[in-house]
C-alpha angles and dihedrals in degrees: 000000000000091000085050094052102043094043083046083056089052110056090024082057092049098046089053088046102048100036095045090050094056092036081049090050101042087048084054098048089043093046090064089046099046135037142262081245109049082055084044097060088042094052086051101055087035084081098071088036098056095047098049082056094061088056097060101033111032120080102007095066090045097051090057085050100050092042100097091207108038109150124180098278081070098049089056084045103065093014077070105040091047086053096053092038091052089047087062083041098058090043101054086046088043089061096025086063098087091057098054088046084057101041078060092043082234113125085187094072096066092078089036095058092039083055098039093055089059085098097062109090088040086056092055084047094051097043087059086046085048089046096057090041092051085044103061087028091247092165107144094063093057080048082065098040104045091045091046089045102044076051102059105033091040083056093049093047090054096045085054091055105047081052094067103254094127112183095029095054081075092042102047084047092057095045094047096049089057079043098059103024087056088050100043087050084046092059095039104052131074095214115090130187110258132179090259113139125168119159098195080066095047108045100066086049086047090052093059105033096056091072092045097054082037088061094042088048092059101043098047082044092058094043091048093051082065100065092034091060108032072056092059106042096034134043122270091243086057094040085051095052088052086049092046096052090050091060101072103056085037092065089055090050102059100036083056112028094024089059098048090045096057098042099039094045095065085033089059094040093054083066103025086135095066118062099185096058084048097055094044088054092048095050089054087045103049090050099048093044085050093045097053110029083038097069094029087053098046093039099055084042083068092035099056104106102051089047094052094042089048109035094027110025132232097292090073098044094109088078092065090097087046088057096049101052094039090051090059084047088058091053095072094035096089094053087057091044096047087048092049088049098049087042083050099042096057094049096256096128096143085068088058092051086039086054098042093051094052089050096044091073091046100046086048101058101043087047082062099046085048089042079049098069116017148317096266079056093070103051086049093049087043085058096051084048096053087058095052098046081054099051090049094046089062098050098077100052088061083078101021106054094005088252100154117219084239091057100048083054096041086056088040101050107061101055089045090046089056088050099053087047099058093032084071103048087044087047090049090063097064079071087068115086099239135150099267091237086053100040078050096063098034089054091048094050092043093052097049091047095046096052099033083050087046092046098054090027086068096022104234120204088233107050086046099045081056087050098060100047094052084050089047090053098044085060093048093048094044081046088053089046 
């Protein structure tokens, strides 16, 4: 299993990497040719989009991960019940879409929600092909999909752009990618979808997916509420330079705790009869995912102005606030994820419903005093919230796998003690009159050397634990040669 898992890091890593890169490259390209407001009209219908996704993806795919014996009865099974699910899903958006076009005052988003929501029953399809990748750890195929995938649609994107089509450059992207990635894992994987139904089968899955995808809908829903409204009471331009400077941190989130959360969650399952083995794998996990997305996180909140002037230009530099609260966000976002995923893991998705219930007030009010005052306001309030999620997150493993609220701190603070460290020495050089491309890399340099010296200088778990994998590579690699 640890094989498995580290090997699973690996390719997951490398999928997020590689597939977030292209998909980085293609939005910048695409944000010179296109406008703050053409993201911002997409941002707004993305949030009926996004949430009808959770509907059709979330739950379902994870309880056929966390099952220790799911054959492929079980995979019909729920292969059958997501599709016909995501079909209900795609006709109450279908009539709902000239609603939504009303509640924006734009008659033109009624087609592009009705096309939009095309995806929707390729997406159910793809989170049961995830979900078998995720289950006999295959990932390495989804790495060459989801490249392959985020490579074509991003290019056609681009190509549509530069034609002249505007909005549905970004549509036709988004659709695509669901498209190609759907048909690459197709041809990769053994499983196929057969006309296999058994409801004895199904219902215990369905008993524990539908808090899952409970949980997932609200969150998405909540998350969602905040682009719906910073779109009402703000303009779409305003409402793109909040979205822009959430992208950032957000590409670091999900090539690093999006990697740790897909390969941990099946790693846990596998083992979701012994406590112990799961609290020693979340503790691992919680200090190398802090030690990594913390001074990532920090660092490109110091760095936010130099990376929108160079890769964006300065007519988005009014999202260079956005990106840094949002970073620091980011930063706790990785102690909530690794907790979910124990409390997951183990079947206790009532705890995640339970959890989700007690934040969503929470989120909600301080979404309205942000909404309140400005825009800016509620970055700063989301990043309160996301201390307090994390905070809650934490409170039910101290039962459930004996993981006491000081430890978890005692295996958090030193790696956020290092990034804010080294936040404030990388922060200190824009003080310094330099050039913005050379302050970029200084900053950059000094902000690598300062945390990596900090790290061995006090010998961090984390830092030593990474050490000795690459050296246990390089031997592997020299043996093979």
């Amino acid at each position: 299993m640890k094989n498995k898992v580290f090997t699973g890091f690996f390719w997951k890593f490398n999928e997020q990497i590689s597939s977030q890169l292209v998909t980085f490259i293609i939005s910048i390209i695409l944000a010179r040719l296109l406008t703050p407001k053409d993201y911002g009209i997409v941002a707004l219908i993305n949030v009926f989009i996004s949430i009808a996704d959770v509907f059709v993806t979330s739950g379902f795919g994870a309880a056929l991960i966390q099952k220790k014996d799911a054959d492929d009865t079980d995979f019909s099974t729920i292969f059958i019940i997501s599709e016909l699910f995501s079909i209900v899903v795609y006709i109450v958006i279908y009539l709902m879409a000239p609603s939504i076009a009303n509640f924006y005052n734009n008659n033109d988003l009624t087609l592009i929600v009705r096309v939009f929501a095309l995806k929707l029953p390729l997406s159910a399809f793809n989170a049961i092909q995830q979900a078998y990748v995720s289950k006999k750890m295959l990932f390495k195929k989804i790495f060459i999909s989801t490249t392959a995938s985020a490579i074509i649609s991003g290019c056609i994107g681009i190509v549509l752009a530069y034609m002249g089509f505007g909005i549905w450059a970004l549509i036709m992207q988004y659709i695509l990618n669901t498209v190609i990635v759907s048909i690459a894992l197709f041809v990769q994987l053994d499983w196929r979808p057969e006309w296999k139904f058994s409801w004895s089968s199904g219902k215990p899955l369905l008993n524990y997916g539908w808090k899952v995808l409970m949980t997932s809908i609200l969150g998405a829903f909540f998350n969602q509420l905040r682009t719906l409204l910073l779109g009402k009471a703000y303009t779409p331009a305003e409402l793109a330079y909040y979205n822009r400077g959430q992208k950032f941190p957000e590409l670091l989130s999900q090539n690093i705790d999006g990697t740790i959360s897909t390969v941990l969650f099946p790693a846990m399952s596998a083992y979701n009869d012994d406590l112990e083995k799961i609290k020693l794998l979340v503790r691992k996990s919680i200090k190398v995912s802090t030690f990594i997305i913390m001074p990532l996180m920090f660092g490109m909140a110091a760095t936010a102005k130099p990376i929108i002037l160079i890769l964006l230009t300065d007519k988005w530099i009014e999202s260079v606030p956005y990106m840094q609260y949002l970073c620091i966000a980011g930063a706790f976002g990785t102690i909530s994820n690794t907790n979910m995923q124990a409390i997951s893991a183990i079947g206790r998705s009532d705890i995640l419903l339970n959890l989700e219930l007690i934040k969503k007030p929470i989120y909600l009010l301080l979404l309205v005093v942000g909404l309140k005052i400005s825009v800016l306001a509620v970055a700063y309030t989301m990043t309160i919230y996301s201390v307090c999620s994390a905070l809650l997150n934490m409170s039910p493993n101290r039962k459930l796998l004996s993981y006491k609220f000081k430890e978890q701190v005692e295996d958090i603070l030193p790696a956020l003690i290092l990034s804010i460290t080294m936040f404030v020495i990388v922060e200190l050089i824009t003080l310094i009159k330099l050039p913005i491309f050379v302050m970029f890399i200084v900053q950059i340099f000094v902000g690598v050397v300062v945390y990596t010296l900090l790290a061995l200088i006090f010998k961090l778990e984390a830092c030593m634990y990474i050490l000795e994998i690459i050296k246990s590579s390089k031997k592997k690699y020299r043996k093979y040669e």
